[in-house]
Biopython code that builds the backbone (N, CA, C, O; Angstrom):
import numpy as np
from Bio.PDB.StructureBuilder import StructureBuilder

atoms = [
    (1, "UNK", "N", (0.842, -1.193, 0.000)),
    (1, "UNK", "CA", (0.000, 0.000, 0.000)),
    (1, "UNK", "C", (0.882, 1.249, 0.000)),
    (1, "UNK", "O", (1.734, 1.272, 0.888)),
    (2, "UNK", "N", (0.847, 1.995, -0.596)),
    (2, "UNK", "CA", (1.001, 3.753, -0.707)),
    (2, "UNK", "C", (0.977, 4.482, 0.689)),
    (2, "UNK", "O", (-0.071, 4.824, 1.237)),
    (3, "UNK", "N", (2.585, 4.742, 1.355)),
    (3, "UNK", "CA", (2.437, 5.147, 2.126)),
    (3, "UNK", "C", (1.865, 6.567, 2.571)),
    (3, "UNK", "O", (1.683, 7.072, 3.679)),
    (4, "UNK", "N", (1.712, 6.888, 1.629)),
    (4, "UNK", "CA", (0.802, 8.737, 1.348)),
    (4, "UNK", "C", (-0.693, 8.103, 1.925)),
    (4, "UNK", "O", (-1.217, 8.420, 2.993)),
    (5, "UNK", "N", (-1.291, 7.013, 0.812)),
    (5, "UNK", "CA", (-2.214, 6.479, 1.604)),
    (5, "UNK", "C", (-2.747, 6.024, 2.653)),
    (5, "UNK", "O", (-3.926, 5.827, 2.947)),
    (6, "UNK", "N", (-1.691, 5.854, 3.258)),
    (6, "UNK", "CA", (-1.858, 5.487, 4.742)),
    (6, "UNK", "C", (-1.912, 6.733, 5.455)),
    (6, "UNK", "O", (-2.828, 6.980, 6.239)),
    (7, "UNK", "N", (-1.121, 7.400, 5.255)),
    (7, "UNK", "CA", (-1.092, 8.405, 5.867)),
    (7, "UNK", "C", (-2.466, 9.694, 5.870)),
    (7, "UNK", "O", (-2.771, 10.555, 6.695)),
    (8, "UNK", "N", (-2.998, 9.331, 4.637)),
    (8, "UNK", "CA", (-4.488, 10.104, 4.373)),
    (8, "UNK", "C", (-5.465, 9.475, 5.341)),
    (8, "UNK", "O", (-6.245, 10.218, 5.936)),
    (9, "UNK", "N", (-5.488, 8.297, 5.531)),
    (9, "UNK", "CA", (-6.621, 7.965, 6.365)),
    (9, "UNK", "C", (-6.312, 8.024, 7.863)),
    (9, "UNK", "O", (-7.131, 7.774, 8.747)),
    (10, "UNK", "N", (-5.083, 8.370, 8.040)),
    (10, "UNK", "CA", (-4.951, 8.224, 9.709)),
    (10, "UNK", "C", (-5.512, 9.643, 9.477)),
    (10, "UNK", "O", (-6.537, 9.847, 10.126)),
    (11, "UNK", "N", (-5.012, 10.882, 8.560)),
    (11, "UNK", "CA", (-5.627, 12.080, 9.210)),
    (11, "UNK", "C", (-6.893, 12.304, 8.931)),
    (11, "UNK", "O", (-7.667, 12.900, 9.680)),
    (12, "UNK", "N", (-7.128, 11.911, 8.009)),
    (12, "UNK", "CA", (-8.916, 12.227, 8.001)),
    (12, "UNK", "C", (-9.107, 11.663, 9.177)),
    (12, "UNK", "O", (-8.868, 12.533, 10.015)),
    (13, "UNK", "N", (-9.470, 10.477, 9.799)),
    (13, "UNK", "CA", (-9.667, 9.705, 10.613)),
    (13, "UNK", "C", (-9.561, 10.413, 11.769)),
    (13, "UNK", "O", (-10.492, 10.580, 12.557)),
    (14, "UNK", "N", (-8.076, 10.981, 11.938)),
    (14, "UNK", "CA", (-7.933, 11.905, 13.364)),
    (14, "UNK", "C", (-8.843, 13.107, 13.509)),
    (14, "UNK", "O", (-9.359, 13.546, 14.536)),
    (15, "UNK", "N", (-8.937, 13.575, 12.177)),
    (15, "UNK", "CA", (-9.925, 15.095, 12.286)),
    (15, "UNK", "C", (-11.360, 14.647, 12.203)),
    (15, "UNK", "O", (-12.238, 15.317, 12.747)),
    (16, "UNK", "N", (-11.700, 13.287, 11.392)),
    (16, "UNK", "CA", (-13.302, 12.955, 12.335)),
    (16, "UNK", "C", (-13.595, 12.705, 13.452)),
    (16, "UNK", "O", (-14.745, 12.763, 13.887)),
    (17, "UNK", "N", (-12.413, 12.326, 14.216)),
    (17, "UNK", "CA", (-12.623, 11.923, 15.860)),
    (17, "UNK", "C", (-12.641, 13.543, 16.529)),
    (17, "UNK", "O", (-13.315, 13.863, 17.508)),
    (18, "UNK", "N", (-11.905, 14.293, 15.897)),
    (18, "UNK", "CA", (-11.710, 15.654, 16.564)),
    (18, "UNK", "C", (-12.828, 16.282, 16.227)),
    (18, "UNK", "O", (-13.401, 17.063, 16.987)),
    (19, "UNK", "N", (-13.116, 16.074, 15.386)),
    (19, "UNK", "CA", (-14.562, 17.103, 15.337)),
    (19, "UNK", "C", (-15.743, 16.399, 15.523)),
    (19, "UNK", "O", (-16.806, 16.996, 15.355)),
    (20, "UNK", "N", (-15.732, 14.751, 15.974)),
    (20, "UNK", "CA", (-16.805, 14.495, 16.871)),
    (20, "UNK", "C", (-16.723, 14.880, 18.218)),
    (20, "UNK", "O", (-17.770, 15.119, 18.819)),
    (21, "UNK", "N", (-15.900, 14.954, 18.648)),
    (21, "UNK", "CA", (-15.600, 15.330, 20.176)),
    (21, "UNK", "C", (-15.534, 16.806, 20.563)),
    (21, "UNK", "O", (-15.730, 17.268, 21.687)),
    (22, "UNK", "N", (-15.198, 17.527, 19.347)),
    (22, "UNK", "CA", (-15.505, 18.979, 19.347)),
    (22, "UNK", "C", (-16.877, 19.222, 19.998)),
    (22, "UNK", "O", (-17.768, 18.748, 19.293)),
    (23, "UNK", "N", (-17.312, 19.787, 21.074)),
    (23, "UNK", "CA", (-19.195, 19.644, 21.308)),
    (23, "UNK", "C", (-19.527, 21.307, 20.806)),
    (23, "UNK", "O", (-20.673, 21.574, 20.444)),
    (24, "UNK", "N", (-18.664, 22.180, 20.808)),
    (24, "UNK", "CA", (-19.117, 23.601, 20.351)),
    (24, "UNK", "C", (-19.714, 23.827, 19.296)),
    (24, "UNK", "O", (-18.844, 23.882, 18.426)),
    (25, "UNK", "N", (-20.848, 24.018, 18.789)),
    (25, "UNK", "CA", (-21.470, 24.183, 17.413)),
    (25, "UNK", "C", (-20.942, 25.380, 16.869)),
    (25, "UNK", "O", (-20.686, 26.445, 17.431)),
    (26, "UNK", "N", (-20.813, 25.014, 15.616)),
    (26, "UNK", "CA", (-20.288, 26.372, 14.842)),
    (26, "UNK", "C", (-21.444, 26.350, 13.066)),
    (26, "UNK", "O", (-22.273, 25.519, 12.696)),
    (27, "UNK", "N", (-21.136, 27.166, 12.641)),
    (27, "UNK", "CA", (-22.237, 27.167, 11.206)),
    (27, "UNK", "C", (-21.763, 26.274, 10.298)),
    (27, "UNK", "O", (-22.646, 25.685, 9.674)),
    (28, "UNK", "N", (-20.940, 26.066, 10.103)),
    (28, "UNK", "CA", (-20.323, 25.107, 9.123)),
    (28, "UNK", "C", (-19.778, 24.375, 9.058)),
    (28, "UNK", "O", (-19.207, 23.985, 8.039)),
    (29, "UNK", "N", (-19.722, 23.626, 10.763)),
    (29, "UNK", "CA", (-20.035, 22.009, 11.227)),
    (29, "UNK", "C", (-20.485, 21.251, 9.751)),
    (29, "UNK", "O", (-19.685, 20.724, 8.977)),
    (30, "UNK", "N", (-21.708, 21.319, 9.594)),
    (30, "UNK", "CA", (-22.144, 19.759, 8.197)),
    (30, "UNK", "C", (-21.501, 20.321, 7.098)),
    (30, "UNK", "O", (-22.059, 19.826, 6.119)),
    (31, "UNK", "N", (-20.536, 21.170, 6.686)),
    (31, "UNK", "CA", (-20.341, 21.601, 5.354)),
    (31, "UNK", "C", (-18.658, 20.679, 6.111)),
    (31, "UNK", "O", (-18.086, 19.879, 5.371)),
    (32, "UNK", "N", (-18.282, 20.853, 7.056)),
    (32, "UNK", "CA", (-16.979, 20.034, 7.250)),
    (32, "UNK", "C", (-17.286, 18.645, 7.319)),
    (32, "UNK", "O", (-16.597, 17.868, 6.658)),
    (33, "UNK", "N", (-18.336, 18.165, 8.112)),
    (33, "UNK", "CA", (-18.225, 16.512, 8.255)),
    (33, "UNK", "C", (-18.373, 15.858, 6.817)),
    (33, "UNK", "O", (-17.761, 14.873, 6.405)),
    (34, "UNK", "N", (-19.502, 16.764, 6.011)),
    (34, "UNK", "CA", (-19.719, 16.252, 4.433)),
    (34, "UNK", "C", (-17.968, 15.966, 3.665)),
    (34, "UNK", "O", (-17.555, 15.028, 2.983)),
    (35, "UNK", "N", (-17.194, 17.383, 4.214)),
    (35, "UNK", "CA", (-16.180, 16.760, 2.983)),
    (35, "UNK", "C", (-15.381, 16.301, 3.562)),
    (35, "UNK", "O", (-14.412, 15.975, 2.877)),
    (36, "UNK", "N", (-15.299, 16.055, 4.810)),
    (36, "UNK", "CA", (-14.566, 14.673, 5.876)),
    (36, "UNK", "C", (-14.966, 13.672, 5.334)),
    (36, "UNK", "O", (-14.126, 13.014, 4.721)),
    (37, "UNK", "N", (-16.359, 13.201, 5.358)),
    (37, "UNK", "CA", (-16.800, 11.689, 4.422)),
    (37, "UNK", "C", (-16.388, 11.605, 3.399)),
    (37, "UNK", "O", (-16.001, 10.463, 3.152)),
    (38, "UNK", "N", (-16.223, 12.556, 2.329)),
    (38, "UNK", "CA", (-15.648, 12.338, 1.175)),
    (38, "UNK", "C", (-14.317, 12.362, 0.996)),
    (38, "UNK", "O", (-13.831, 11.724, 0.062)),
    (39, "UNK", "N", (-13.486, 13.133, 1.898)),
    (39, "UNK", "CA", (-12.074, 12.736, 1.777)),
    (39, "UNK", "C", (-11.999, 10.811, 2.392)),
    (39, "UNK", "O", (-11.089, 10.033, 2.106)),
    (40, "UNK", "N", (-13.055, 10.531, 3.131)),
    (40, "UNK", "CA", (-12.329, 9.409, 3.739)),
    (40, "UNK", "C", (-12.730, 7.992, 2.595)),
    (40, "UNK", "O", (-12.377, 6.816, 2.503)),
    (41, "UNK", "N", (-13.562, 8.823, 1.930)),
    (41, "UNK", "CA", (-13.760, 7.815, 0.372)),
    (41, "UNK", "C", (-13.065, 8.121, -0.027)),
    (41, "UNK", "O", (-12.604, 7.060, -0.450)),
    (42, "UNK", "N", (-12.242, 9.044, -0.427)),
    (42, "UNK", "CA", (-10.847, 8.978, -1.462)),
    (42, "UNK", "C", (-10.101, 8.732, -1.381)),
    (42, "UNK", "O", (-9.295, 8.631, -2.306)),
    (43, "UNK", "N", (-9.829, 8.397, 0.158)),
    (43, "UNK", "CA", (-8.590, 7.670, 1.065)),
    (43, "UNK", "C", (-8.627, 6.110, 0.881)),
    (43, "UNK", "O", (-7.665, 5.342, 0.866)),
    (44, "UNK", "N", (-10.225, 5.764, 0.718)),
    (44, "UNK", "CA", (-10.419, 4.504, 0.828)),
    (44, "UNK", "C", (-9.803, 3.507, -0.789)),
    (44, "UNK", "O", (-9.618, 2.296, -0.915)),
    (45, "UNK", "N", (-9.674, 4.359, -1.547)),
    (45, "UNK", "CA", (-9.396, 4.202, -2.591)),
    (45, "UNK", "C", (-7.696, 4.245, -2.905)),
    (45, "UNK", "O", (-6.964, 5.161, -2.529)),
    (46, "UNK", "N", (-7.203, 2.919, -3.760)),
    (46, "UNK", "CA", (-5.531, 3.044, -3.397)),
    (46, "UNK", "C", (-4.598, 4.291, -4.235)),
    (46, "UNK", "O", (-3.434, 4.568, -3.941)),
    (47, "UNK", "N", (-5.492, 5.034, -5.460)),
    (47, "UNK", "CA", (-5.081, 6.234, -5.881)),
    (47, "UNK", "C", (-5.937, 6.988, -6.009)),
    (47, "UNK", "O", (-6.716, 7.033, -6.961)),
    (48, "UNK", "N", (-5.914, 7.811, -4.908)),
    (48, "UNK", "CA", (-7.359, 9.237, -4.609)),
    (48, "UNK", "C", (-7.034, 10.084, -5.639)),
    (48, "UNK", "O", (-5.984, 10.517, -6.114)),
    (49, "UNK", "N", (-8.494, 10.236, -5.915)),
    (49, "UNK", "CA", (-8.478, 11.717, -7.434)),
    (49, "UNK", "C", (-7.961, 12.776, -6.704)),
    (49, "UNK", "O", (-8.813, 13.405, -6.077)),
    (50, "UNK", "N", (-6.332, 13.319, -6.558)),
    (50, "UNK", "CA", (-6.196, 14.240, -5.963)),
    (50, "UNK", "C", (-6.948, 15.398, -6.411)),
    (50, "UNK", "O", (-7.581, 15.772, -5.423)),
    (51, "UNK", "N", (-7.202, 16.156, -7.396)),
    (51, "UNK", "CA", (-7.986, 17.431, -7.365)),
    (51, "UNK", "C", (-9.544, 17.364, -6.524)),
    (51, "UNK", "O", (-10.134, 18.424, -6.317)),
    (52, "UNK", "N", (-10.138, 16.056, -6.072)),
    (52, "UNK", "CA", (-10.994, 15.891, -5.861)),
    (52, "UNK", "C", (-10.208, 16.068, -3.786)),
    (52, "UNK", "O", (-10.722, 16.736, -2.889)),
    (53, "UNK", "N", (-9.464, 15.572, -3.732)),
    (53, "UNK", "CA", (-8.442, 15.574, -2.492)),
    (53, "UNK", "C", (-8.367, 17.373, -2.451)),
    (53, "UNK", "O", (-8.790, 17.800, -1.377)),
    (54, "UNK", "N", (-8.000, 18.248, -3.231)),
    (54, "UNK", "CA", (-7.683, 19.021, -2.914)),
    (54, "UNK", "C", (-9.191, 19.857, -2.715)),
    (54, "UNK", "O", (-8.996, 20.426, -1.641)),
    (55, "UNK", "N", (-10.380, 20.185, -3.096)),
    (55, "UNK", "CA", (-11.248, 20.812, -3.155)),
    (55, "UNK", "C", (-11.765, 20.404, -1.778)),
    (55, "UNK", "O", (-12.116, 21.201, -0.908)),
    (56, "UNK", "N", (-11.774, 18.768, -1.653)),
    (56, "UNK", "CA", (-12.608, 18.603, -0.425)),
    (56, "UNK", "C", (-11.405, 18.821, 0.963)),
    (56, "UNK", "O", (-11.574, 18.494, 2.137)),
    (57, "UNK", "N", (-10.389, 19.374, 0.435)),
    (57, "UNK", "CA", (-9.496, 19.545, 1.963)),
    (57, "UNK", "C", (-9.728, 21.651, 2.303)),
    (57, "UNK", "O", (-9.758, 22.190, 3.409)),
    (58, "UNK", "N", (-9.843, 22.327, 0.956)),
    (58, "UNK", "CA", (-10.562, 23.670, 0.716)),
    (58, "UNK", "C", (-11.747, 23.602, 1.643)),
    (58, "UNK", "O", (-11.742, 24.477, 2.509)),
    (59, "UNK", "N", (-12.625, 22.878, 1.658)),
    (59, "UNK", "CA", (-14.125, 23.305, 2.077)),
    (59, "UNK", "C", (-14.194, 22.418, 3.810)),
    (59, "UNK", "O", (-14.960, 22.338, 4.770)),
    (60, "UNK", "N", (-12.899, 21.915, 3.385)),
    (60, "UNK", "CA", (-13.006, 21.810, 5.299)),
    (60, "UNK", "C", (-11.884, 22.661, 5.492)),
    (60, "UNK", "O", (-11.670, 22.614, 6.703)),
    (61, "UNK", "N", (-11.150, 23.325, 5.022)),
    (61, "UNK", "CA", (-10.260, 24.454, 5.520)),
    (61, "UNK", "C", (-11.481, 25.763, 5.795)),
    (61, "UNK", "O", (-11.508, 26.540, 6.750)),
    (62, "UNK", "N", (-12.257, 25.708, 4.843)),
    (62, "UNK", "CA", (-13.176, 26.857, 4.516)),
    (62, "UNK", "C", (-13.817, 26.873, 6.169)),
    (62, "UNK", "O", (-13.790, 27.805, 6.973)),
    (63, "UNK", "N", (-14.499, 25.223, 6.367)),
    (63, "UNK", "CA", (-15.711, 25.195, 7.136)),
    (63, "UNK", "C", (-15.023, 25.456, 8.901)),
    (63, "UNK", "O", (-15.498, 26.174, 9.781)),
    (64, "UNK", "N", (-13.999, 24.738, 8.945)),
    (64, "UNK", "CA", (-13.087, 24.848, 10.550)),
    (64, "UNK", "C", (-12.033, 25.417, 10.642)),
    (64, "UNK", "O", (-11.227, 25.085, 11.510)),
    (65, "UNK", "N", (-11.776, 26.452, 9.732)),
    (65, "UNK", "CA", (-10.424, 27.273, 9.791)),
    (65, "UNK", "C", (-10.324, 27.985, 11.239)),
    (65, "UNK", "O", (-9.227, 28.019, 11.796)),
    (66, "UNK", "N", (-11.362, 28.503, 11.798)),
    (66, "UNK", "CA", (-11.353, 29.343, 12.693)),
    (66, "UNK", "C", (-11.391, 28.660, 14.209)),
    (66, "UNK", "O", (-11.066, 29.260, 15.233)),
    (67, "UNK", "N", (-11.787, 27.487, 14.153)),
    (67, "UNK", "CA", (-11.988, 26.868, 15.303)),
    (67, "UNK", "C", (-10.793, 26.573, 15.151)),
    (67, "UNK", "O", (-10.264, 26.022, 14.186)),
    (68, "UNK", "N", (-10.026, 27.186, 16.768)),
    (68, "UNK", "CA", (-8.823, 26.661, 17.162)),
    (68, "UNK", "C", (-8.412, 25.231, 17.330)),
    (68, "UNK", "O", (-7.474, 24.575, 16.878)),
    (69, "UNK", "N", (-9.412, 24.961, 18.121)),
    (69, "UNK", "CA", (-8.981, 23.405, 18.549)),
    (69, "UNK", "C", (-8.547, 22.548, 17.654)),
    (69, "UNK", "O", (-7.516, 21.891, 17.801)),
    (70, "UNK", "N", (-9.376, 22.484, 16.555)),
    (70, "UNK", "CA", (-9.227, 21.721, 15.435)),
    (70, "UNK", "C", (-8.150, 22.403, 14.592)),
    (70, "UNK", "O", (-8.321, 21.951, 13.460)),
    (71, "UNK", "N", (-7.183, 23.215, 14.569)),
    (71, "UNK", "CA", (-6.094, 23.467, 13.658)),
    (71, "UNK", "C", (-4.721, 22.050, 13.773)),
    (71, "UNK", "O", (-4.015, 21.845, 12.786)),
    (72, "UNK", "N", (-4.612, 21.566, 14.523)),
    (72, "UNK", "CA", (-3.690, 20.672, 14.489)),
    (72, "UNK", "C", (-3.952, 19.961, 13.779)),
    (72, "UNK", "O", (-3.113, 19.784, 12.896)),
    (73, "UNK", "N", (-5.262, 19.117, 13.711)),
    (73, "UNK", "CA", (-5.882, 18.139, 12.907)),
    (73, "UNK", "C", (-5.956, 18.695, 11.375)),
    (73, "UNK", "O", (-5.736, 17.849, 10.510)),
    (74, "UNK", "N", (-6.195, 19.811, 11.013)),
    (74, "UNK", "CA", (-6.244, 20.335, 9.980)),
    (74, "UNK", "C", (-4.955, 20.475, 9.443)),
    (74, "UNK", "O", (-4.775, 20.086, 8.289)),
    (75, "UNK", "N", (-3.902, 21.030, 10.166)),
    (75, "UNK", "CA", (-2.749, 20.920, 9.352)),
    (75, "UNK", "C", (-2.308, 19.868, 9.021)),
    (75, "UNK", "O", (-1.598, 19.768, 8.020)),
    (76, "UNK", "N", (-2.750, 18.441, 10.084)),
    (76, "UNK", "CA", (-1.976, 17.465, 9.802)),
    (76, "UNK", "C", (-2.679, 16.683, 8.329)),
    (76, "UNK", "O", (-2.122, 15.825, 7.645)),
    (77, "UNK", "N", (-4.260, 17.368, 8.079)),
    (77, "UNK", "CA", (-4.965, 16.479, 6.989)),
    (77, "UNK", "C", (-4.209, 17.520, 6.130)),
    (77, "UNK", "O", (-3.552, 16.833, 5.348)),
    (78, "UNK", "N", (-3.926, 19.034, 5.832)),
    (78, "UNK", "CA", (-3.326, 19.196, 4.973)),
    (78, "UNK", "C", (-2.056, 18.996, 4.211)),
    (78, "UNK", "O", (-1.837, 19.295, 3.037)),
    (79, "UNK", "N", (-0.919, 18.206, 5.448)),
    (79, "UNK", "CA", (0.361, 17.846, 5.036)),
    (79, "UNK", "C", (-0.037, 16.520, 4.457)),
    (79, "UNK", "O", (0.792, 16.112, 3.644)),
    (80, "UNK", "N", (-1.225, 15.611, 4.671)),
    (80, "UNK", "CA", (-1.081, 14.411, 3.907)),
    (80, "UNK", "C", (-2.105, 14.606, 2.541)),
    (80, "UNK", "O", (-2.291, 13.696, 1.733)),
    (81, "UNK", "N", (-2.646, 15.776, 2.450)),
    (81, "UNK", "CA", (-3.048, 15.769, 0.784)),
    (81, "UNK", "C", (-1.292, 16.172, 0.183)),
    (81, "UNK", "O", (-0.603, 15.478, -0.563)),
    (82, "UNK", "N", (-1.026, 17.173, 0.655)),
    (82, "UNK", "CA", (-0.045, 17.831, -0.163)),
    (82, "UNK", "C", (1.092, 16.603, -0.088)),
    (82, "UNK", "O", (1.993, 17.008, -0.822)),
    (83, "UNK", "N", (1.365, 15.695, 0.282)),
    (83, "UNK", "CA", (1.890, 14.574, -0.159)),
    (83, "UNK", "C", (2.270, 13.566, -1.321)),
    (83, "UNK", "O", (3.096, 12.680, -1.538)),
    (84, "UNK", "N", (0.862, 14.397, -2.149)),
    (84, "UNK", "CA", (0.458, 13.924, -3.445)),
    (84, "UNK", "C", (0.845, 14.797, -4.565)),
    (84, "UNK", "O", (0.774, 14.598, -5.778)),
    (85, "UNK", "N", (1.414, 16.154, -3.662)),
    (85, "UNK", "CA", (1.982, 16.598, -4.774)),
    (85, "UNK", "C", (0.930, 17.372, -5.663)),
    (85, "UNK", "O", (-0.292, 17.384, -5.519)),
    (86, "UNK", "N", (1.645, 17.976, -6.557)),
    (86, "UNK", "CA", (0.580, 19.383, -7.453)),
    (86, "UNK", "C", (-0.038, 18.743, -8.464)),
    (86, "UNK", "O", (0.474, 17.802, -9.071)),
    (87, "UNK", "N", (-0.830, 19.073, -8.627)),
    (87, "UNK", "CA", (-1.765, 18.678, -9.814)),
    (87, "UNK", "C", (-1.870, 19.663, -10.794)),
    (87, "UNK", "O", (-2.466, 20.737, -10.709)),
    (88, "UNK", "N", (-1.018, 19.047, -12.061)),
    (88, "UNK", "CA", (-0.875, 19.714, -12.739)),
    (88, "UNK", "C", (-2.048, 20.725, -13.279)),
    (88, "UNK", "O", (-3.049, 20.587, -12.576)),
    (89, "UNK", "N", (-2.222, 21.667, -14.281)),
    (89, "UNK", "CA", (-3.158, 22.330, -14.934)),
    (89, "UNK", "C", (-3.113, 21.756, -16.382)),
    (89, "UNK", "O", (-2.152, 21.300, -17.000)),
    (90, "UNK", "N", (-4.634, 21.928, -16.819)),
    (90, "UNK", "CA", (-4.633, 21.740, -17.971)),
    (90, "UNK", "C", (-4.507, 22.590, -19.045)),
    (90, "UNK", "O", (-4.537, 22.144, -20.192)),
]
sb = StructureBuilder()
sb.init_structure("model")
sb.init_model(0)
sb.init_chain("A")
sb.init_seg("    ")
for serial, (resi, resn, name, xyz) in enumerate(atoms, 1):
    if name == "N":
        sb.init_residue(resn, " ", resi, " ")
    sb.init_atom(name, np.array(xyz, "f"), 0.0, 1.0, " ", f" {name:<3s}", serial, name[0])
structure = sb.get_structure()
């Protein structure tokens, strides 16, 4: 297995446990857990559509940027997209 891959699902994984345990409601709570589920389908998969990796790691940067607690978890899901490296342009 793809150790990038491995490494995608421990952090998604860590930032769904963190933001179940998070109890503070914020507005854009379900706009993060939605693209938490979908990063953890692209994880589940042994080569994730990174541009699809990168949009859904955007809209949970978008949705929990501000909640402190959860920045560790967030940086750590963002060092394992960027693992994958740039995606080129067309």
């Amino acid at each position: 297995m793809d150790p990038r891959v491995t490494e995608l699902r421990s952090a998604v994984a860590r930032l769904r446990r963190q933001l179940a345990a998070h109890r503070v409601e914020f507005r854009d709570r379900s706009i993060a857990e939605e693209a938490l589920a979908t990063l953890a389908g692209l994880a589940a998969a042994d080569r994730p559509d990174v541009p699809m990796l990168r949009r859904s790691l955007l809209l949970v940067a978008g949705a929990i940027g501000s909640v402190s607690a959860l920045g560790d978890g967030l940086r750590q899901l963002r060092e394992a997209v960027d693992l994958f490296g740039v995606t080129p342009r067309a």
